[in-house]
Structure formats: structure tokens, C-alpha cells
Jmol script that loads the backbone (N, CA, C; Angstrom):
load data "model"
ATOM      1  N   UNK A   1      65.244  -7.605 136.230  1.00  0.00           N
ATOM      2  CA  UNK A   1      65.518  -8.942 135.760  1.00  0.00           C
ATOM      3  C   UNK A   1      64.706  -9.260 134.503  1.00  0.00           C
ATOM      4  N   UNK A   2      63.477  -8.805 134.583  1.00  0.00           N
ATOM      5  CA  UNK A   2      62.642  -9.456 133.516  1.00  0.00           C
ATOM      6  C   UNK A   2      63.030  -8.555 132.322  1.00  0.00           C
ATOM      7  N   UNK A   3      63.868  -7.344 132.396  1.00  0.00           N
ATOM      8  CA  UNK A   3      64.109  -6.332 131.224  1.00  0.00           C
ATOM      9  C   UNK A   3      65.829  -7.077 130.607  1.00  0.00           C
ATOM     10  N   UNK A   4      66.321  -7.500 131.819  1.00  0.00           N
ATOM     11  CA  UNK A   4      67.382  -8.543 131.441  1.00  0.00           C
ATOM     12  C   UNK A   4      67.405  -9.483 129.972  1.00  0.00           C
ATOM     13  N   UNK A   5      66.214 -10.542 130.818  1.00  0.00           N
ATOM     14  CA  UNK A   5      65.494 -11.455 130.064  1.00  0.00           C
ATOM     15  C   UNK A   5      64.862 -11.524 128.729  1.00  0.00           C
ATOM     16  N   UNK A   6      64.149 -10.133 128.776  1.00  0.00           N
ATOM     17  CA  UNK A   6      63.452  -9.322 127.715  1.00  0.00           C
ATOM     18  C   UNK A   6      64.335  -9.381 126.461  1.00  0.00           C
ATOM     19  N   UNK A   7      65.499  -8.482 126.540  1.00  0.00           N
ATOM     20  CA  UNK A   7      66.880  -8.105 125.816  1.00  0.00           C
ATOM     21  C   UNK A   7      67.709  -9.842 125.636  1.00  0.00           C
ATOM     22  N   UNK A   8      67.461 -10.299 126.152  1.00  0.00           N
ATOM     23  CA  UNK A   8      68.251 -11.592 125.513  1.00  0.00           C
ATOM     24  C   UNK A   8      67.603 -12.129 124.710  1.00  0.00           C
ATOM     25  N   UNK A   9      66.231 -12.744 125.251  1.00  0.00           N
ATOM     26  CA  UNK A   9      65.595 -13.415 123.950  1.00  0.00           C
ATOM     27  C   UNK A   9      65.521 -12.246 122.805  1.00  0.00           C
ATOM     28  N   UNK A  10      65.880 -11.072 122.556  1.00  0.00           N
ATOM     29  CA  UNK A  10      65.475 -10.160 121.515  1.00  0.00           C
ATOM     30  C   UNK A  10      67.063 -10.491 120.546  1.00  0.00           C
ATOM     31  N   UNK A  11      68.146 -10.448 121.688  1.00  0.00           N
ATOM     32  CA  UNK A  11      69.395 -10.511 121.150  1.00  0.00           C
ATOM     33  C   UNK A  11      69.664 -12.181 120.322  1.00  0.00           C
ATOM     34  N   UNK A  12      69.247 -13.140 121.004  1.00  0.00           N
ATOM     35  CA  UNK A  12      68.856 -14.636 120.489  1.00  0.00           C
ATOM     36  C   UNK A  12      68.281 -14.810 119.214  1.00  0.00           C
ATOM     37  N   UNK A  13      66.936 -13.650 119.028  1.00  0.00           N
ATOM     38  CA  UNK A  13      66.176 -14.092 117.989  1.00  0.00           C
ATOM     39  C   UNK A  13      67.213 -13.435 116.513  1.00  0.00           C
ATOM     40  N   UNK A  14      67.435 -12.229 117.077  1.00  0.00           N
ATOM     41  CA  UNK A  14      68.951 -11.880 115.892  1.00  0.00           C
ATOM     42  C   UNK A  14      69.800 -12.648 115.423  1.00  0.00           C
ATOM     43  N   UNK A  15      70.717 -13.151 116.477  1.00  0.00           N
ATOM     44  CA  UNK A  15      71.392 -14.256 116.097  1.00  0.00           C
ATOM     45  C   UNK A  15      70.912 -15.441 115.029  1.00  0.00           C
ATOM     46  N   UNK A  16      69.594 -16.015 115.542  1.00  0.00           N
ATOM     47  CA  UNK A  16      68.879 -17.012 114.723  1.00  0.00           C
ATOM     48  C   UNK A  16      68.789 -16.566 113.472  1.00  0.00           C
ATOM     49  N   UNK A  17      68.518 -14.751 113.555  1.00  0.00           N
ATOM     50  CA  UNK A  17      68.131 -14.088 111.937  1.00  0.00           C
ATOM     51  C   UNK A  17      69.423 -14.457 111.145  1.00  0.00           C
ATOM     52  N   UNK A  18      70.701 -13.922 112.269  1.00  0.00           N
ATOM     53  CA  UNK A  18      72.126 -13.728 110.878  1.00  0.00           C
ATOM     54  C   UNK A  18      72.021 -15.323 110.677  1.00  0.00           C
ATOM     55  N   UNK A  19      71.663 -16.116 111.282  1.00  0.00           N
ATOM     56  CA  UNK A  19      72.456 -17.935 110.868  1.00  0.00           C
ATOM     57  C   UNK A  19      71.531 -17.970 109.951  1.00  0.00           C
ATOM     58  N   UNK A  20      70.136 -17.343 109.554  1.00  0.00           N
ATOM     59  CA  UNK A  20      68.942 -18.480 108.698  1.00  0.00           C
ATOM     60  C   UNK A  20      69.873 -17.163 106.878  1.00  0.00           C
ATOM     61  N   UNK A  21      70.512 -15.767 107.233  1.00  0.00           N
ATOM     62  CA  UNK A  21      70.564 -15.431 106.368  1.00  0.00           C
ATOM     63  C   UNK A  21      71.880 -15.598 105.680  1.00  0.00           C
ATOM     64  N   UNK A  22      72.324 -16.305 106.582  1.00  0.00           N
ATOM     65  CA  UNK A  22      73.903 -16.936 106.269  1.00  0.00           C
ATOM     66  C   UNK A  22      73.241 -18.327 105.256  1.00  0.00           C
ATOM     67  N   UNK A  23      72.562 -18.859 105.804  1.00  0.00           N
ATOM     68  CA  UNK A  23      72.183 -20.316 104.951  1.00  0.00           C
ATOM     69  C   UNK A  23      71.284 -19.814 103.582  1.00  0.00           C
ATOM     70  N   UNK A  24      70.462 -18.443 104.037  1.00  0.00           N
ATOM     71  CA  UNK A  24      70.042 -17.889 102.657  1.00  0.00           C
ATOM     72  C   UNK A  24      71.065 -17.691 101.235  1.00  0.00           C
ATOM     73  N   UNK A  25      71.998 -17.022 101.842  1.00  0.00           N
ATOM     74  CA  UNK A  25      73.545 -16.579 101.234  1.00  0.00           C
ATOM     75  C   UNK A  25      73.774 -18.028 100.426  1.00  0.00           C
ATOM     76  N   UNK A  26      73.921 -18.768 101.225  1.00  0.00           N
ATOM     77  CA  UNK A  26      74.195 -20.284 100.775  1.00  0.00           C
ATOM     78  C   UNK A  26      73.715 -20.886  99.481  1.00  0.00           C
ATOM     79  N   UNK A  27      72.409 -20.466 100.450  1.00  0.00           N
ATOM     80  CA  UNK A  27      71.527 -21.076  99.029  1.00  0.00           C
ATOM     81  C   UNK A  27      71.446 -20.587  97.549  1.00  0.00           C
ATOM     82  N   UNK A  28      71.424 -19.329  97.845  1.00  0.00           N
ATOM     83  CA  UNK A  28      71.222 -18.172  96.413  1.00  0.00           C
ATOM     84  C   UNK A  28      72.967 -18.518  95.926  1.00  0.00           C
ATOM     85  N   UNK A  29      73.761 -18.458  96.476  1.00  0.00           N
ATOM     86  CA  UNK A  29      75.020 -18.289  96.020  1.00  0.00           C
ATOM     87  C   UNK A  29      75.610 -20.160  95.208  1.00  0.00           C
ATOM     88  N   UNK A  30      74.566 -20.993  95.467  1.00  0.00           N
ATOM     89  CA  UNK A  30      74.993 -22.393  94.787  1.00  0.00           C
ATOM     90  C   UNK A  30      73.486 -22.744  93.926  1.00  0.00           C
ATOM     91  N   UNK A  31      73.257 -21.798  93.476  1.00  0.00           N
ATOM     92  CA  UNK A  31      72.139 -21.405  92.509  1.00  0.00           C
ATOM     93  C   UNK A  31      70.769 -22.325  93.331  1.00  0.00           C
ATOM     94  N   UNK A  32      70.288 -22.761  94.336  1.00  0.00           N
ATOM     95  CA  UNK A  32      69.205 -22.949  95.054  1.00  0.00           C
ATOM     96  C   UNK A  32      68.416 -21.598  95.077  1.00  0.00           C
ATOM     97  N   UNK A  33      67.686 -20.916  94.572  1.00  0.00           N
ATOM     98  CA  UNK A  33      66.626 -20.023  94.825  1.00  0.00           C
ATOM     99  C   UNK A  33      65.994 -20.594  95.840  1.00  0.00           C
ATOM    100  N   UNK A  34      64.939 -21.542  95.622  1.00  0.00           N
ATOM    101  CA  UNK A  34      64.169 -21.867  96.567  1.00  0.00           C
ATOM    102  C   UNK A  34      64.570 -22.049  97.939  1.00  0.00           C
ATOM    103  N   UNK A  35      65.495 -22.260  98.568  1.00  0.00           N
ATOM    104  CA  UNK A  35      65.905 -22.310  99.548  1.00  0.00           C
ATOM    105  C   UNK A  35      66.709 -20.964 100.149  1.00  0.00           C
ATOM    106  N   UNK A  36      66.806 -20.603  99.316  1.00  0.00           N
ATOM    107  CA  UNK A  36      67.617 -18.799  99.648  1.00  0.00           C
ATOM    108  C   UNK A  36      66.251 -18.231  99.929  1.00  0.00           C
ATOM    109  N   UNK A  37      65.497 -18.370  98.818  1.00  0.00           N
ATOM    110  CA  UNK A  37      64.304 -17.504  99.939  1.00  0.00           C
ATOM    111  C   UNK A  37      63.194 -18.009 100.574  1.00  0.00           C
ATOM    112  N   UNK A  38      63.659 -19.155 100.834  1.00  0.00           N
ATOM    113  CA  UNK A  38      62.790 -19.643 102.081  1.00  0.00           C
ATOM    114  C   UNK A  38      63.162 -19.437 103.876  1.00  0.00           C
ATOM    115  N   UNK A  39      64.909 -19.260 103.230  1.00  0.00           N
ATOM    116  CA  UNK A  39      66.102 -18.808 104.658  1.00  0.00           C
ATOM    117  C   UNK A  39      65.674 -17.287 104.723  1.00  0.00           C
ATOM    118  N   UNK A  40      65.381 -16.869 103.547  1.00  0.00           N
ATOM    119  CA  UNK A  40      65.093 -15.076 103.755  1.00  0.00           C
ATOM    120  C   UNK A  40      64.053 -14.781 104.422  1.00  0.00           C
ATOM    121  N   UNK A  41      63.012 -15.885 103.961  1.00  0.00           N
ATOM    122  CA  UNK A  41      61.740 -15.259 104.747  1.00  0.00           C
ATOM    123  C   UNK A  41      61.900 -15.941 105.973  1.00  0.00           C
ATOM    124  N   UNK A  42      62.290 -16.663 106.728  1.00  0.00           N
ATOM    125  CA  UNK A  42      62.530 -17.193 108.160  1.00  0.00           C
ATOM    126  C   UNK A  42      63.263 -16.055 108.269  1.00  0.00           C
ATOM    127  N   UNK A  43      64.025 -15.378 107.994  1.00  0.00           N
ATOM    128  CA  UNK A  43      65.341 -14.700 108.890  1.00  0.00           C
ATOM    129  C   UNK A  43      64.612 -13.172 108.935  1.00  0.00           C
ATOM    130  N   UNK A  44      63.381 -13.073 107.857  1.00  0.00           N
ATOM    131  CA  UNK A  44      62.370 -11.745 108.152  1.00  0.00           C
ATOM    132  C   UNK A  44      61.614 -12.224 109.236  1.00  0.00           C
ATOM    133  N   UNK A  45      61.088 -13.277 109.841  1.00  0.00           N
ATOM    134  CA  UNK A  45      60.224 -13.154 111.074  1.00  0.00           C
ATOM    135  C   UNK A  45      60.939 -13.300 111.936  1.00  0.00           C
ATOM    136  N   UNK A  46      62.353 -13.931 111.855  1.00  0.00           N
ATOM    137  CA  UNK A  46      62.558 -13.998 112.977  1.00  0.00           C
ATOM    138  C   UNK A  46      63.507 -12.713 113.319  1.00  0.00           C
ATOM    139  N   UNK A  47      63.674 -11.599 112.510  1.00  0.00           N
ATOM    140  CA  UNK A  47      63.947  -9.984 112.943  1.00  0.00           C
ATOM    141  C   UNK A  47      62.279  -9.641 113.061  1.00  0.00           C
ATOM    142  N   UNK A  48      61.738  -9.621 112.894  1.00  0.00           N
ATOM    143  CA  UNK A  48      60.567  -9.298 113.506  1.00  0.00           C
ATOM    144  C   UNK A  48      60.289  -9.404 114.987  1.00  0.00           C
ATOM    145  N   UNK A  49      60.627 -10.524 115.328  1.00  0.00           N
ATOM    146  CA  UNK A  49      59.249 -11.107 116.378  1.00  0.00           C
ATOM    147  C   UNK A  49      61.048 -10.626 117.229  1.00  0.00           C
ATOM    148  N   UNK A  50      62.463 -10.186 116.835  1.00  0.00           N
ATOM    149  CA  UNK A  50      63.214  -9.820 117.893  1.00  0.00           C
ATOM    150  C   UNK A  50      63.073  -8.378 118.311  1.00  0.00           C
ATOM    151  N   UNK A  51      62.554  -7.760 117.042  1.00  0.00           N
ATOM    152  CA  UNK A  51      61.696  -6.230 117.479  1.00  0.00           C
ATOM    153  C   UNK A  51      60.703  -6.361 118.747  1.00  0.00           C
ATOM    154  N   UNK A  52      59.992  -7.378 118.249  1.00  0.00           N
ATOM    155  CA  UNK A  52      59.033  -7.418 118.537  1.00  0.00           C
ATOM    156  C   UNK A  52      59.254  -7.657 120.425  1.00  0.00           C
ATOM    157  N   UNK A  53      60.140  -8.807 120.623  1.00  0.00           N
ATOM    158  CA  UNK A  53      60.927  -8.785 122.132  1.00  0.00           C
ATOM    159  C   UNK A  53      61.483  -7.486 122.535  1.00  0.00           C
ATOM    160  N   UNK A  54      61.766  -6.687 121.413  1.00  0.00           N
ATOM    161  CA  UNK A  54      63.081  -5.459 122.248  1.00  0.00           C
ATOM    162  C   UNK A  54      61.869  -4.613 122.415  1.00  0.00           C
ATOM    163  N   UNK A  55      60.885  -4.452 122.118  1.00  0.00           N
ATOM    164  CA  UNK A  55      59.774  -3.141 121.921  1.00  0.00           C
ATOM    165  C   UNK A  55      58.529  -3.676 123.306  1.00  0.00           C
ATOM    166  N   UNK A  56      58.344  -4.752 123.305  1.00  0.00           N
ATOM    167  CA  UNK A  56      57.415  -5.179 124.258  1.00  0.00           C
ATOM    168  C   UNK A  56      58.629  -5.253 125.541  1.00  0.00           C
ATOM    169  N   UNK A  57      59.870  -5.469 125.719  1.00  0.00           N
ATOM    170  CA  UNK A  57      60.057  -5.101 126.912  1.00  0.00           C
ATOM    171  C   UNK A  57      60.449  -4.056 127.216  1.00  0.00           C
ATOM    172  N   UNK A  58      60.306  -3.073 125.837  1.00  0.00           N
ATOM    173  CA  UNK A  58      61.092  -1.422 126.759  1.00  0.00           C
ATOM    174  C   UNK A  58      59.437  -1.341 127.178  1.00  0.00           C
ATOM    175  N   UNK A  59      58.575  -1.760 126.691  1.00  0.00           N
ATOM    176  CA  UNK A  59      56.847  -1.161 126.932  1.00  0.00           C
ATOM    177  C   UNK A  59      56.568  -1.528 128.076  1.00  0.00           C
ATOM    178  N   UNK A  60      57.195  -2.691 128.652  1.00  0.00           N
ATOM    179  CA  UNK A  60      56.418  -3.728 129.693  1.00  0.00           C
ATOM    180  C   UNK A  60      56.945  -3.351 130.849  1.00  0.00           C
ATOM    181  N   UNK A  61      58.464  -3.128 131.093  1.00  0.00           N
ATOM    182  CA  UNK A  61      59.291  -2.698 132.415  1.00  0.00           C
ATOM    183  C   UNK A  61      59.764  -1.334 132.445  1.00  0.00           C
ATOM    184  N   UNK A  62      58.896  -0.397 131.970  1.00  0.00           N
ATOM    185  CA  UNK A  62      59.163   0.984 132.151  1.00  0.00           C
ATOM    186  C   UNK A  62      58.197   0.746 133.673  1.00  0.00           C
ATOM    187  N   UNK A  63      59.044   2.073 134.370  1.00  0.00           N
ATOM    188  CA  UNK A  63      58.588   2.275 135.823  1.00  0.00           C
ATOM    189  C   UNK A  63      56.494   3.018 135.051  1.00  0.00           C
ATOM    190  N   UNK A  64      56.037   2.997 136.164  1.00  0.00           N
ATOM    191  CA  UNK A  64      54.669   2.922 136.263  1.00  0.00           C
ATOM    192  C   UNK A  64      54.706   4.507 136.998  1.00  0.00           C
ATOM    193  N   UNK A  65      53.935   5.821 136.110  1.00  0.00           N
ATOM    194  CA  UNK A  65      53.430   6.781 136.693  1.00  0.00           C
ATOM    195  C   UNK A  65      52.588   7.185 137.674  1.00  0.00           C
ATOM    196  N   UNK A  66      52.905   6.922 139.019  1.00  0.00           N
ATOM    197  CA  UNK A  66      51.663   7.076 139.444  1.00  0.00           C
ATOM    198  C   UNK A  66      50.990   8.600 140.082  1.00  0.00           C
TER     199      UNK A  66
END
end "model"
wireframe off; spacefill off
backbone 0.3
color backbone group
């Protein structure tokens, strides 16, 4: 369950990435710089920190060697 859980919020934080780089797109494409890469750098942490969910739960709910 918790490897369930793990994988969604990882799949969630993606989603959040494509919408902030869709509004990046936006911005750069109606000549806003500043706001294109302010959507770019939100849509870099938030692929980060969904690594960061997919990697801490393959680490966390692997079976235990004993």
C-alpha cells in the first residue's frame, strides 16, 4: 500500500511539472520571459522532488534482507 501511495504522489508531482511547463510555454510564447522562467523553474523542482517520491519509495518498501 504505502509503495501504492509512494508512486502516486510521484505520478501527481509530474503532472503538476507538465501544467507549470505548459504555463511556461505560455509565457515565453506571448513574449513574458519572466514568467516562462519562473513556470520553468517550478516545473524543475517539482520533477525533482517527483524523482525524488519515485526513488525514496523504491528505497523505502523493498523487502528487508534478513
Amino acid at each position: 500500500m504505502k509503495r501504492i501511495i509512494g508512486m502516486g504522489v510521484g505520478v501527481l508531482y509530474l503532472g503538476l511539472a507538465f501544467i507549470a511547463l505548459t504555463r511556461a510555454n505560455e509565457g515565453w510564447s506571448t513574449g513574458y520571459a519572466d514568467l516562462g522562467f519562473w513556470w520553468t523553474v517550478i516545473a524543475v523542482i517539482l520533477t525533482i522532488a517527483a524523482g525524488g517520491a519515485f526513488i525514496g519509495t523504491w528505497l523505502h518498501t523493498r523487502p528487508r534482507e534478513r
